[in-house]
C-alpha positions as CSV (number, residue, x, y, z in Angstrom):
1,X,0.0,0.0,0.0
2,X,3.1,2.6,0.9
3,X,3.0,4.8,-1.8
4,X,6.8,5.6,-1.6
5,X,9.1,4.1,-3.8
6,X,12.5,1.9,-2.8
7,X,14.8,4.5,-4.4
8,X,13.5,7.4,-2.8
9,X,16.6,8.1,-1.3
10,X,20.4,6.9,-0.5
11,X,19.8,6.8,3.4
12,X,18.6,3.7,5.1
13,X,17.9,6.0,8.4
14,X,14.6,7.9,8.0
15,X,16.0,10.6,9.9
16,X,18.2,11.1,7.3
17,X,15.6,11.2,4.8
18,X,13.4,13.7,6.7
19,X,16.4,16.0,7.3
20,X,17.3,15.3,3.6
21,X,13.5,16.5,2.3
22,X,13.9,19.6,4.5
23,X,11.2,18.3,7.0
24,X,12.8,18.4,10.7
25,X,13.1,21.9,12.6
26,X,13.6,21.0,15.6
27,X,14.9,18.0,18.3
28,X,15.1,17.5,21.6
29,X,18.2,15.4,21.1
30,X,18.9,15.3,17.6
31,X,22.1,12.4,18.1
32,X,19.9,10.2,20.3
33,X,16.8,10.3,17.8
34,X,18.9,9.9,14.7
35,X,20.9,6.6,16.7
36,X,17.1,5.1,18.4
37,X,15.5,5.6,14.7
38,X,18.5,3.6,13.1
39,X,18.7,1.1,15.9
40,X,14.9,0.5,16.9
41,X,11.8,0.4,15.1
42,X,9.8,2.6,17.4
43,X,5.8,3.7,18.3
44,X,5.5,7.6,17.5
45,X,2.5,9.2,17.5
46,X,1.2,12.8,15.9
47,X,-2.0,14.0,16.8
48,X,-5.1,15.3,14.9
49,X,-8.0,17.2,16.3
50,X,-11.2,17.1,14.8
51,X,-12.1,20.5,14.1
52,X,-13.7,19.5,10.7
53,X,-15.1,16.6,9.1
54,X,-12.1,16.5,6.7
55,X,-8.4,16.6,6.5
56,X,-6.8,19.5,4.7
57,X,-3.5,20.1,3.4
58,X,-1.7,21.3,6.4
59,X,-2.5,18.0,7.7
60,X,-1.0,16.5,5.2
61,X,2.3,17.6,5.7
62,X,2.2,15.6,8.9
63,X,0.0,12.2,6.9
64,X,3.4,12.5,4.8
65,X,5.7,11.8,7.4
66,X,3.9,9.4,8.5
67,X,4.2,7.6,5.2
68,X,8.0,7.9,5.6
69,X,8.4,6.5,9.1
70,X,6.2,3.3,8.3
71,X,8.0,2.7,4.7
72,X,11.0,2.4,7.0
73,X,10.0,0.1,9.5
74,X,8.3,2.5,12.2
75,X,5.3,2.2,14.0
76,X,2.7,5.2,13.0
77,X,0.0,5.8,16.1
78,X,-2.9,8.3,14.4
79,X,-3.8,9.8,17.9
80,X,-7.5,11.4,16.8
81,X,-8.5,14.2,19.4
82,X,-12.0,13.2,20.4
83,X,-10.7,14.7,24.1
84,X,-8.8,17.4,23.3
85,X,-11.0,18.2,20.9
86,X,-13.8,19.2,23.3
87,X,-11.4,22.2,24.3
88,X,-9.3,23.4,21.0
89,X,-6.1,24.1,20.6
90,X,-5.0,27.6,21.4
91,X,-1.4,27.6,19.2
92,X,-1.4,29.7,16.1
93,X,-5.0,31.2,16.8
94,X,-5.5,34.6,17.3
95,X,-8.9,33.6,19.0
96,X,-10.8,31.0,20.5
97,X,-11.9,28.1,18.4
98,X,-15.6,27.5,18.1
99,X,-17.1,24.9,20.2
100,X,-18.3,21.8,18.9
101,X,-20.9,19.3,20.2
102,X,-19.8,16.1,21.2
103,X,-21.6,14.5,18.1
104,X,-20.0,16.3,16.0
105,X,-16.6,15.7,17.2
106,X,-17.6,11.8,17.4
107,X,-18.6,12.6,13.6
108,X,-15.6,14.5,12.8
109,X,-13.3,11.9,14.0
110,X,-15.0,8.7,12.8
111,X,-14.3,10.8,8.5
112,X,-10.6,11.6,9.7
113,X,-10.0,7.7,10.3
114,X,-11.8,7.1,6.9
115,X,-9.1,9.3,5.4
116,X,-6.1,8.1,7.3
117,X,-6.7,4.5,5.7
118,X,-6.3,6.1,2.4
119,X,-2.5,6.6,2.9
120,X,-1.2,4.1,6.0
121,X,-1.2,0.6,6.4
122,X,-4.0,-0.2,9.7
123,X,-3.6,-3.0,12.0
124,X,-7.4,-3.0,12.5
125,X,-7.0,-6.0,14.8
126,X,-5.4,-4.1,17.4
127,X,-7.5,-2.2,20.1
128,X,-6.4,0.2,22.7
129,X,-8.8,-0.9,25.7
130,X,-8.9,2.0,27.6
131,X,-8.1,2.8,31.2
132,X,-10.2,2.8,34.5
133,X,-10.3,6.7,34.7
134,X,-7.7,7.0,37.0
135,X,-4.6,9.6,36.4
136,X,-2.0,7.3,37.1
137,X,-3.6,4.2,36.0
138,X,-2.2,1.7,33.4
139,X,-4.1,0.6,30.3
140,X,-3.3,-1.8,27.7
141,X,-4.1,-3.3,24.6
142,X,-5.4,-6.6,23.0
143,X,-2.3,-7.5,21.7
144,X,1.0,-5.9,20.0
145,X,0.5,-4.0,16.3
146,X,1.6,-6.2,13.2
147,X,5.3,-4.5,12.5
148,X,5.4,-1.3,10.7
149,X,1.2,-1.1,10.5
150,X,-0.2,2.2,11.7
151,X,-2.6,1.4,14.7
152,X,-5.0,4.3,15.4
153,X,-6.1,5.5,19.0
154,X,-8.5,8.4,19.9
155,X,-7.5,10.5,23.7
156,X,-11.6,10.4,24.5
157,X,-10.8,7.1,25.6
158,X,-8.8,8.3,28.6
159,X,-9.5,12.0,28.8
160,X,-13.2,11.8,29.4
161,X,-13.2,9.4,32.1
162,X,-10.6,11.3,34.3
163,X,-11.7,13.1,37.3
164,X,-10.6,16.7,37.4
165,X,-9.5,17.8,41.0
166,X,-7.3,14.1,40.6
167,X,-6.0,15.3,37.1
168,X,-4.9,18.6,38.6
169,X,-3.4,17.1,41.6
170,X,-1.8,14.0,40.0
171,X,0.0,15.7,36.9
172,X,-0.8,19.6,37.3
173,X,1.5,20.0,40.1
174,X,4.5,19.1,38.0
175,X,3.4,22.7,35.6
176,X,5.1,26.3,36.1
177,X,2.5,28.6,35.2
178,X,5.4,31.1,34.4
179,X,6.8,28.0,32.3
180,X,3.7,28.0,30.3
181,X,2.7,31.7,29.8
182,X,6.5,32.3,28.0
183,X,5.0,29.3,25.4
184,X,4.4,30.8,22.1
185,X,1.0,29.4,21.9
186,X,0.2,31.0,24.8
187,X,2.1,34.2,24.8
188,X,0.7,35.4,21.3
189,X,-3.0,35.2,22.9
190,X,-2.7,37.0,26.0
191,X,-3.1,40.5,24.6
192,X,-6.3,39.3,22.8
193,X,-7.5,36.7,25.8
194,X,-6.5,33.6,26.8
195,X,-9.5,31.2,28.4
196,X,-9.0,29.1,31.2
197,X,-10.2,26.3,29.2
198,X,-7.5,27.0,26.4
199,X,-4.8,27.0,29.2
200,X,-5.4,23.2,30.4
201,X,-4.5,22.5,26.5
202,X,-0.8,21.6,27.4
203,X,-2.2,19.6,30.1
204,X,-3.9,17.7,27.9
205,X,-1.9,17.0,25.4
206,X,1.3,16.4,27.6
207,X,-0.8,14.2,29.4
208,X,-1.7,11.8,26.0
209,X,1.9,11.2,25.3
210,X,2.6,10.2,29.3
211,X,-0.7,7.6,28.4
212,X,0.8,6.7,25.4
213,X,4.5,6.0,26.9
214,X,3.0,4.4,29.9
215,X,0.7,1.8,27.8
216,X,1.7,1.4,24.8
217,X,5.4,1.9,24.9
218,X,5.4,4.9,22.1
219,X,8.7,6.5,22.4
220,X,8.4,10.0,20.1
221,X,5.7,12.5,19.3
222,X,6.2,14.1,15.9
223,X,3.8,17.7,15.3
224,X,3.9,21.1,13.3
225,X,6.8,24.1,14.7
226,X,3.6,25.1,16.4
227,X,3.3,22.5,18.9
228,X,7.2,22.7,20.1
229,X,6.3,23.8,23.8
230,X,3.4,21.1,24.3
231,X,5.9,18.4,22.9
232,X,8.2,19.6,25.3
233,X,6.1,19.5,27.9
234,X,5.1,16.0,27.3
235,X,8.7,15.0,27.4
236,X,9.1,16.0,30.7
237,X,6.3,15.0,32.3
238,X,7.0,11.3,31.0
239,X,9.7,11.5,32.4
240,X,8.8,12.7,36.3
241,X,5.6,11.0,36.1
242,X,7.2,7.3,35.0
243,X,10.1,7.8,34.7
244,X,10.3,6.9,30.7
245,X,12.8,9.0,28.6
246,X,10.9,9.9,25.4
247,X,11.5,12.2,22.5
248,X,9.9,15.3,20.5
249,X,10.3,16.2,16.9
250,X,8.8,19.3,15.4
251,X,8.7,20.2,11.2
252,X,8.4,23.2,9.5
253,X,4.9,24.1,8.8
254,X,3.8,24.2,4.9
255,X,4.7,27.8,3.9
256,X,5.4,29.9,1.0
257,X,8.6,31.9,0.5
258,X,6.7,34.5,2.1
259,X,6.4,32.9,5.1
260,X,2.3,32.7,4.6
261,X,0.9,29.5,5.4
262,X,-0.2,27.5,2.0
263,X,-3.3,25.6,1.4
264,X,-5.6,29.1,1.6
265,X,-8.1,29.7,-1.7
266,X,-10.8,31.9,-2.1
267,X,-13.2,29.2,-1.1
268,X,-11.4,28.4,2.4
269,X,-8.8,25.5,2.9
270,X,-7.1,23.1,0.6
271,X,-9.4,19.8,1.7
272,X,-8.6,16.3,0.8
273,X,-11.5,15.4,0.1
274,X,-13.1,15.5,-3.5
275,X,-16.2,16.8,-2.4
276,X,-15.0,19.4,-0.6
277,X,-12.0,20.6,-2.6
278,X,-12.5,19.4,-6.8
279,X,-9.9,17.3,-7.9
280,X,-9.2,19.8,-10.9
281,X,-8.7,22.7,-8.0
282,X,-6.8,20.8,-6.4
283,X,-4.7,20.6,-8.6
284,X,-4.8,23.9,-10.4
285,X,-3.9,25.4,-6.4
286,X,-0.5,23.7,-7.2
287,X,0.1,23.8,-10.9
288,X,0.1,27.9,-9.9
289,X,2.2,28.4,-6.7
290,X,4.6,30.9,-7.1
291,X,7.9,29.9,-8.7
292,X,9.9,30.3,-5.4
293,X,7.9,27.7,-4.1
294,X,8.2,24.8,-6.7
295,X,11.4,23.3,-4.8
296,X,9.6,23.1,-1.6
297,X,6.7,21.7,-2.6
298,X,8.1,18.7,-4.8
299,X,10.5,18.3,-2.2
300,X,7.6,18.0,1.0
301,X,5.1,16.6,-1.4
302,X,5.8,14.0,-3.7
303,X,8.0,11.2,-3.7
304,X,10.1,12.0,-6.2
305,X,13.8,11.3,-5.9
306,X,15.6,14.1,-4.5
307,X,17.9,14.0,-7.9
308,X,14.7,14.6,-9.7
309,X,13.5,17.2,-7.1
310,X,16.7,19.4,-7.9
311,X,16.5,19.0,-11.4
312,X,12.7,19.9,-11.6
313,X,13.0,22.8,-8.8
314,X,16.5,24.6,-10.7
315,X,14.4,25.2,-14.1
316,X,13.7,29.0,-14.6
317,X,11.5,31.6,-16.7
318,X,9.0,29.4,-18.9
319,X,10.4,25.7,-18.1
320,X,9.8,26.5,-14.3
321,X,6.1,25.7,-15.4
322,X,7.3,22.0,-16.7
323,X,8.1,21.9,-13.0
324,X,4.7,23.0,-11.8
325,X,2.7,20.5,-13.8
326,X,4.8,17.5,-12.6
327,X,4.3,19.0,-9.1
328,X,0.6,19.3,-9.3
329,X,0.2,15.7,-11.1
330,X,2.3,14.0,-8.5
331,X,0.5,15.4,-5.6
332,X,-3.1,15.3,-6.9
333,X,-2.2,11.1,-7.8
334,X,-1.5,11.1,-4.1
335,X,-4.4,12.6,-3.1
336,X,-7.2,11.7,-5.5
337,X,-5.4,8.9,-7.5
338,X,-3.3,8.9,-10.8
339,X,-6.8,8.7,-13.2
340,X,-8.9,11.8,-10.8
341,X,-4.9,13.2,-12.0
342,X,-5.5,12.5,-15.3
343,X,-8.8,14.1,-15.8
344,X,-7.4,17.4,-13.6
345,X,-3.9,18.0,-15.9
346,X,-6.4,17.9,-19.0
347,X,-8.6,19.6,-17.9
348,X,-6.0,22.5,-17.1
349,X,-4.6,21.9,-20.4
350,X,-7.9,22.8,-22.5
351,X,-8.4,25.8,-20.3
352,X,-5.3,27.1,-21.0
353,X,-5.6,26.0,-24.5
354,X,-2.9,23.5,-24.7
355,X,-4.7,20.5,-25.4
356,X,-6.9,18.0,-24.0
357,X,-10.6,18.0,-22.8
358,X,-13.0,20.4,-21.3
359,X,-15.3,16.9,-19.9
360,X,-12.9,18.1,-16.5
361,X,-13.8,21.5,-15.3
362,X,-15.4,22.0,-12.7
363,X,-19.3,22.0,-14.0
364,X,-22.7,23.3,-12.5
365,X,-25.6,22.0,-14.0
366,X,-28.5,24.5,-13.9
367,X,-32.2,24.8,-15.0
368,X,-32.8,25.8,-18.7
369,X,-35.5,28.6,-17.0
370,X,-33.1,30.2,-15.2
371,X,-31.6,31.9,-18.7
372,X,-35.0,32.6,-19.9
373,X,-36.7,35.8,-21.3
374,X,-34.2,38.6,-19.7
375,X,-31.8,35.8,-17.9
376,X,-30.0,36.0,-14.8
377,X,-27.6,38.8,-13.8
378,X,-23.9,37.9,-14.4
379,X,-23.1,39.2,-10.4
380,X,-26.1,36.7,-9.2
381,X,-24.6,33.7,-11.3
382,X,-20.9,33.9,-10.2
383,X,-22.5,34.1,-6.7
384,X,-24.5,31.8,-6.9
385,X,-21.8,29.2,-8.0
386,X,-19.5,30.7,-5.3
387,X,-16.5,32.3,-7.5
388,X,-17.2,35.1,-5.1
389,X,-18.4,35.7,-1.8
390,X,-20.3,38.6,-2.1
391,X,-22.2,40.9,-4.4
392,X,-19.8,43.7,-3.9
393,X,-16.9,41.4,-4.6
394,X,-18.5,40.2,-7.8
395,X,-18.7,43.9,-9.2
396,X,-15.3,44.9,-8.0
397,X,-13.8,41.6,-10.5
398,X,-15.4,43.0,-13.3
399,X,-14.3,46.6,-13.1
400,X,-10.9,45.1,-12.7
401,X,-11.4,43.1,-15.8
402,X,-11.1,39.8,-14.1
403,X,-14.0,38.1,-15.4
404,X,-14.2,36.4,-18.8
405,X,-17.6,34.7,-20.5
406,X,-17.0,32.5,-23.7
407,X,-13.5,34.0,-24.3
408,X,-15.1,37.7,-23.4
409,X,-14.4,39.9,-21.1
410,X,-17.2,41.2,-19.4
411,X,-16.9,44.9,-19.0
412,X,-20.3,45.7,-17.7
413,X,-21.7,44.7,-14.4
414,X,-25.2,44.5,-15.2
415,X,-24.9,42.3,-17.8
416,X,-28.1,39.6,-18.4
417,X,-26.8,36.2,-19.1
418,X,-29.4,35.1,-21.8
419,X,-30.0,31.3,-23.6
420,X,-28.2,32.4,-26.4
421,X,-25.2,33.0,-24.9
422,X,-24.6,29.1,-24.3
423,X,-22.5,27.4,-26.8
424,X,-23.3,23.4,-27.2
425,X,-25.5,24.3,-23.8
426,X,-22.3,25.2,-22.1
427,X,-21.1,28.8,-20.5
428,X,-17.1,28.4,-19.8
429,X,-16.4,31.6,-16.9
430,X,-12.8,32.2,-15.8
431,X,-12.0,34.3,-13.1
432,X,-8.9,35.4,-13.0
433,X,-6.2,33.5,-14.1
434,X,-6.8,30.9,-12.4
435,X,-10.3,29.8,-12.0
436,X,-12.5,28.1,-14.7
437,X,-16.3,27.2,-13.9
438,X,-18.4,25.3,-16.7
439,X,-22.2,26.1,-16.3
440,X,-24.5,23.5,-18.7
441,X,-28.4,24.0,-19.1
């Protein structure tokens, strides 16, 4: 099932590789992982909150790495935040996250396990059976995982059961409030307002990777640059409260030479899923990232050889876009699969008019009536199939000449899209450069 091929890279220690693909920022003891990752085949675990009913692409940086670890041996553990969950994350927000209902975070995290088995290899055999709601309990679980398959745990199982003035007792005492109010993910919130609720976070998540050291004999958590202090925090509260010496690994987080955070379109995030995020937008988001960030991206996101990598990422001027197609094919087969890929690079191709078929834009299928007698405004219809969010917006594209009908630009805002405007029954609209929508009566 590992999607990663045997030459993917001269080093038989997958620290290497992950230091090789740019991926590691920073260690707790960079000579002690490198030797335990050589030596051992070792539990690690990264964790995922449910915060929506999909993965997006900032998660995938992490599903990636992931991949690597268990195509070298390496036990994966998916660690899905059904506890954690219930009080969000405060690092990188500028504000508090929504609350959820418990059913939808039970709903949230039953799709991101549908996901995950898209890209690791389960051992659905093996079971995590829970503790008996007491701090500093001991759990187990049915039975070791098959080597090097992912096994898949969610922190509800322990979390909800524990009893609070215990919790804060048992493992609060070993946290300096000081400590945790120099942490970045607190630190950037306090001018805006940092809840209570937010502030047992670290707890939280310090406390899952004591669990999963304790029970299950995981010996590294993996996560984003953003989740440096809790990792560090989790280190060393494995080791006062059971005395188990454990390791933390952070990665840079999926940016553009800009330092902005990639995966944002007009619509919202990147998402994973094809119902959510088109393949053909999917991959159009990458066959048009800026050319400083070609390198990075084949380097993070594909599995091409490194030697391939460098070649691809050193072309310039016009080739550099040779460069971007490869990128965006290879990560949309990863994604969606090689034929969804397929259908998305000729698609792209026919609306930029170097060959292949139209069948793959996106499409809307609409009611004949709605064209009839005087038609529908041009604002309403772009609306209406969300190439803008507003009204306002939709005028201000066209009176910066962003918006073409049928080859056309549209120069007037008020303009009636009529019957006789479709070609075959079919309206191509791009937006920008970037965006083609196919409306068919």
């Amino acid at each position: 099932m590992n999607f990663i091929p045997d030459n993917i890279s001269k080093h038989d220690n997958v620290f290497d590789v992950l230091k090789e693909r740019g991926f590691i920022e920073q260690t707790t003891n960079e000579e002690e992982i490198r030797d335990l990752l050589g030596k051992e085949k070792i539990k690690f675990y990264i964790g995922f909150d449910p915060t929506a009913d999909c993965l997006h692409v900032g998660h995938f940086m992490q599903v990636i790495i992931m991949m690597y670890m268990q195509k070298f041996g390496h036990t994966p553990i998916v660690l899905i935040g059904g506890g954690t969950g219930m009080v969000g994350d405060p690092s990188g927000r500028t504000d508090m996250r929504q609350m959820m209902t418990p059913e939808t975070i039970n709903a949230n995290c039953n799709a991101f396990k549908k996901l995950f088995d898209k890209f690791l290899d389960f051992d659905d055999e093996w079971v995590y059976t829970g503790g008996d709601g007491k701090t500093v309990g001991k759990a187990t679980a049915n039975k070791e995982p098959e080597p090097g398959k992912a096994i898949c745990v969610n922190n509800a199982s322990w979390l909800l059961n524990l009893n609070y003035v215990e919790f804060i007792r048992d493992i609060g005492r070993h946290f300096s409030v000081n400590s945790m109010l120099r942490a970045e993910c607190f630190k950037q919130r306090l001018e805006q307002g940092l809840s209570f609720l937010e502030f047992n976070y670290m707890l939280m998540q310090s406390y899952d990777f004591m669990v999963m050291a304790r029970d299950i004999d995981c010996k590294m958590q993996f996560g984003g640059n953003d989740q440096w202090s809790n990792i560090l925090h989790g280190v060393d509260l494995t080791r006062r409260e059971v005395n188990k010496q454990v390791y933390g690994m952070t990665f840079s987080l999926l940016t553009t030479s800009e330092g902005k955070k990639m995966g944002k379109t007009q619509k919202g995030a990147l998402w994973l899923d094809a119902n959510k995020t088109s393949p053909f937008e999917f991959y159009q988001y990458w066959r048009n990232v800026e050319d400083a960030d070609v390198h990075k991206c084949l380097r993070m996101l594909t599995f091409l050889p490194m030697e391939e990598v460098d070649r691809l990422g050193d072309l310039k001027d016009a080739e550099i876009n040779k460069a971007k197609e490869v990128l965006a094919f290879e990560v949309t087969k990863l994604v969606h699969g090689e034929e969804e890929a397929i259908k998305a690079q000729e698609g792209a191709r026919a609306a930029f008019g170097g060959g292949g078929t139209m069948e793959n834009i996106p499409t809307t299928t609409m009611d004949s009536t709605s064209f009839d007698g005087e038609g529908m405004g041009v604002v309403a219809l772009i609306q209406q199939l969300k190439l803008v969010p507003s009204r306002s917006e939709g005028f201000r594209t066209i009176e910066q000449g962003g918006l073409v009908i049928n080859d056309e630009k549209v120069t007037d805002s008020k303009m009636m899209i009529t019957k006789d405007l479709f070609k075959d029954g079919k309206l191509l609209i791009k937006k920008g450069k970037k965006t083609f929508h196919m409306v068919q009566i």
